[in-house]
N, C-alpha and C positions, 0 to 999 in steps of 0.2 A: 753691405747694406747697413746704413745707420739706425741704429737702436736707442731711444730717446728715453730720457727718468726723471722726472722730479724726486726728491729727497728731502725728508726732514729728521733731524737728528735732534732731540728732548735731552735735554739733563738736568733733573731739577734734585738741588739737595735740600734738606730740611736737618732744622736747628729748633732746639726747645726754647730757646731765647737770641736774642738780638747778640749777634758777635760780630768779628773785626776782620775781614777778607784781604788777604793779599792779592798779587797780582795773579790772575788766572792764563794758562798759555790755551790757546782753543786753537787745535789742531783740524780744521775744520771743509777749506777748501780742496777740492779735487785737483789732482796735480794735469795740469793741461801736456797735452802732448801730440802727434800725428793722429792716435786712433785713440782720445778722449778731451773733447771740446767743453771746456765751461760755458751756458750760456747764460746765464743768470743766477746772484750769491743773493744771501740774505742773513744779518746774524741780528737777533734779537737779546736781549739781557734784561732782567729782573734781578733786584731793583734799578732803576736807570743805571748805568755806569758812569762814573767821574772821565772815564777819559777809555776808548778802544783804538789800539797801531796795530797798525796791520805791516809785517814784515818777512824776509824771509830767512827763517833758521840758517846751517849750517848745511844743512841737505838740502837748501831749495825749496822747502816745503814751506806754502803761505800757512804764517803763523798770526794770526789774532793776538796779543796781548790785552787784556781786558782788567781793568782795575774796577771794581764791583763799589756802587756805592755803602757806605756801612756808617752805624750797625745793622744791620736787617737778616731775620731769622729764616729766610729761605734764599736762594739762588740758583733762578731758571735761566739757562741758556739755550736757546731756540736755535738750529743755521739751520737756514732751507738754500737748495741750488737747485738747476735743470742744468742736466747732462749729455752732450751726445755721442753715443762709443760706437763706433766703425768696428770695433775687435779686432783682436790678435790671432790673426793664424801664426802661430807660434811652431808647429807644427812641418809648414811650409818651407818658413822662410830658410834661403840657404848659406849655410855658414863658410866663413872662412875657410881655404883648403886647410891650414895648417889648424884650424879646431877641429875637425868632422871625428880624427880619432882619437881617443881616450888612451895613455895620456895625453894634454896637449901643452905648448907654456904660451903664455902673453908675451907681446910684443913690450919690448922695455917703455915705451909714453902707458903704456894700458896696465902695467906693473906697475908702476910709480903713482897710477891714479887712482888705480883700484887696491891699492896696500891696507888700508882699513876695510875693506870688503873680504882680503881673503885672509886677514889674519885670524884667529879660533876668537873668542869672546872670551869662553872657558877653556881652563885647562883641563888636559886629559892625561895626566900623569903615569894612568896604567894604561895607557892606550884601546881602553874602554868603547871608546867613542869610533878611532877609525879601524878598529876591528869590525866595528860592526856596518862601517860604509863598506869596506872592504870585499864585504860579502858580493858587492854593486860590481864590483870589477873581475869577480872571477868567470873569466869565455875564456873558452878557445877558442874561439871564432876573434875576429876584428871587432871591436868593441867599440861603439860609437857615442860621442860624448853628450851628445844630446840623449841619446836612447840609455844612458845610465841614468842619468836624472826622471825621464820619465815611468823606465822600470820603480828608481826609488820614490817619487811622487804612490804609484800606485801599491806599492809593496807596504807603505803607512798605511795608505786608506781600506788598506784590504786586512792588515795583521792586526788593527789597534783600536780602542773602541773609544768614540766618541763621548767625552763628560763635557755636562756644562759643569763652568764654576764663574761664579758671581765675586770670588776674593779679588781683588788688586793684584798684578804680578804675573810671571812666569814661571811654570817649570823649568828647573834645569835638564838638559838632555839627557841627563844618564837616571833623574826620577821618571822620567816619561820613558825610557828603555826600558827600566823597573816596575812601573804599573803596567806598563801596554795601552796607555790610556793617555788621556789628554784634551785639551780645548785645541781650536784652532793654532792659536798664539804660541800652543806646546809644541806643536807638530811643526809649524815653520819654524821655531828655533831646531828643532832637533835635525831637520832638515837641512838647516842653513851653517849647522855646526858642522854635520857629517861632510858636505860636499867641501866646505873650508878644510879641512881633512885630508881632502883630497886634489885639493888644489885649484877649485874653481873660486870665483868671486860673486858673493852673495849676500842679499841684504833684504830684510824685515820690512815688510807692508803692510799699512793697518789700510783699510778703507770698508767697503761695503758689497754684500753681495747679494746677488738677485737671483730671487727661486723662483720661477715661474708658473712653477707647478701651483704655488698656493692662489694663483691669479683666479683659478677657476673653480678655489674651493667654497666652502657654503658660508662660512664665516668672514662676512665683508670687513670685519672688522681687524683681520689678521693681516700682518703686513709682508707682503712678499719679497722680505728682504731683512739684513740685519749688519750688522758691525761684523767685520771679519778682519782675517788677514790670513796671509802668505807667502812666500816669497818672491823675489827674481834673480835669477843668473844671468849674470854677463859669458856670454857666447859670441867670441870674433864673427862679425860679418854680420851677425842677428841681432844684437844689441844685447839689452835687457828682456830676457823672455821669463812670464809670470807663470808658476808652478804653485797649485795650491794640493797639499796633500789631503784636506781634511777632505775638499771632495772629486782628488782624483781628475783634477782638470788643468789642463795646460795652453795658458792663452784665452781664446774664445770673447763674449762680449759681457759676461755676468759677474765679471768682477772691476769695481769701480774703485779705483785706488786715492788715495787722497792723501798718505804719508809715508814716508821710507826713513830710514836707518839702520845704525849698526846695529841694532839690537829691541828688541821687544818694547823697555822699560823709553826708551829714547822717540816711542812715538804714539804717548798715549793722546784718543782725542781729547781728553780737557784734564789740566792739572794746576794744582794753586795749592794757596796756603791761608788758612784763618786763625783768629786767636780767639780761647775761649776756653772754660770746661771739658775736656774729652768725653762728661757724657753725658753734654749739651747737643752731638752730634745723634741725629736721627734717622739717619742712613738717604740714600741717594736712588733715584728711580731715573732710568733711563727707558727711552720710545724711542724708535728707528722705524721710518718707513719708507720703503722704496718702491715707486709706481711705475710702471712703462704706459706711457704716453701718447700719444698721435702725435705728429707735428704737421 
């Protein structure tokens, strides 16, 4: 059954004085696919913009380029879209004979394609990292490759506690080992490092997610939704199937994706460059709303 969203996504920064903007990348479009339909985009900018291309990165992902007109001491970028997501029974679908048991290998076309998917990002020089995936594979029993991944999806969301952080960036895996803590962003990398590890092929989503729960809280003014991410594993026969550890879900309809890469740093929604005083700069506020709709 299809599940219907509009979306608006704020990013406004602020400057103590009029400065000089480079080109901004606005990572902004939902990636279309069988169970996620775009059906209407919208990108706004303040001040006017000299010139907006719209293209597609290196991953596929619609990429905005946006050149901001300048000087001008603030810079609001608006995108609104409606969405419509069918979901991923992720859960369901059935794999490949030759993946169902852990371990499994890729067909040589699916190795050669997916090579920047399963190589590490980070080095783990004391083997830190898949010592601790490793834990994912000890059964006696038949060990099934799909059922490791969503063991280790819920084994984050249950051992490790949720921080917000407002800085720019990622943890690395072995700091988020070492706090037990993390954002979103922490957890899919530590995630997507560990199962690399071990040999599967996996890659970084940024997009946005839908809480339902606040739909019917008392503060209309609260948006039942935010910026997220988490990742996907390529599983023979199944595709791409989406694992978010921070809340222990796999597949389903409440996660609306909009960018992938190899890595975290590789798919923020808005990034550019300005010249000016460094502390000219007055910090950046971002709004994310996400609505479920009637159609």
């Amino acid at each position: 059954m299809s599940v219907f969203f509009d979306i608006t996504h704020t990013t406004h920064y602020r400057y103590a004085q009029p400065i000089e903007f480079g080109v901004h990348r606005v990572l902004f479009r939902p990636r279309d696919s069988h169970d996620l339909r775009v059906l209407a985009t919208d990108l706004q900018v303040t001040p006017e913009p000299v010139s907006i291309r719209l293209i597609q990165d290196v991953y596929s992902n619609s990429m905005a380029l946006v050149q901001p007109q300048s000087p001008a001491s603030e810079l609001k970028i608006v995108c609104t879209f409606s969405v419509e997501h069918t979901g991923t029974r992720a859960l369901d679908f059935p794999l490949s004979p030759r993946a169902q048991i852990y371990p499994f290998e890729y067909d040589a076309e699916e190795q050669l394609v997916l090579a920047h998917y399963r190589a590490p990002y980070y080095d783990d020089p004391n083997g830190q990292l898949l010592a601790w995936a490793n834990q994912f594979t000890q059964s006696h029993d038949v060990l099934g490759a799909r059922a490791l991944l969503v063991n280790m999806t819920q084994f984050i969301r249950d051992s490790m506690q949720y921080q917000t952080r407002f800085d720019e960036g990622v943890q690395t895996p072995f700091d988020t080992l070492r706090l037990q803590s993390g954002t979103c962003r922490d957890f899919a990398t530590l995630m997507i490092e560990a199962v690399r590890q071990l040999g599967y092929a996996a890659r970084f989503v940024s997009g946005y997610i839908y809480s339902p729960g606040l739909d019917s809280g008392p503060d209309v003014a609260a948006s039942p939704g935010s910026t997220h991410a988490w990742l996907q594993v390529y599983l023979p026969g199944a595709g791409w199937i989406p694992f978010d550890p921070t809340n222990n879900l796999v597949g389903g309809n409440s996660l609306i994706r909009v960018g992938v890469a190899r890595h975290a740093s590789l798919a923020s929604p808005v990034s550019g460059s300005w010249s000016g005083p460094v502390e000219d700069y007055l910090g950046m506020d971002v709004d994310v709303q996400v609505r479920k709709v009637t159609r």
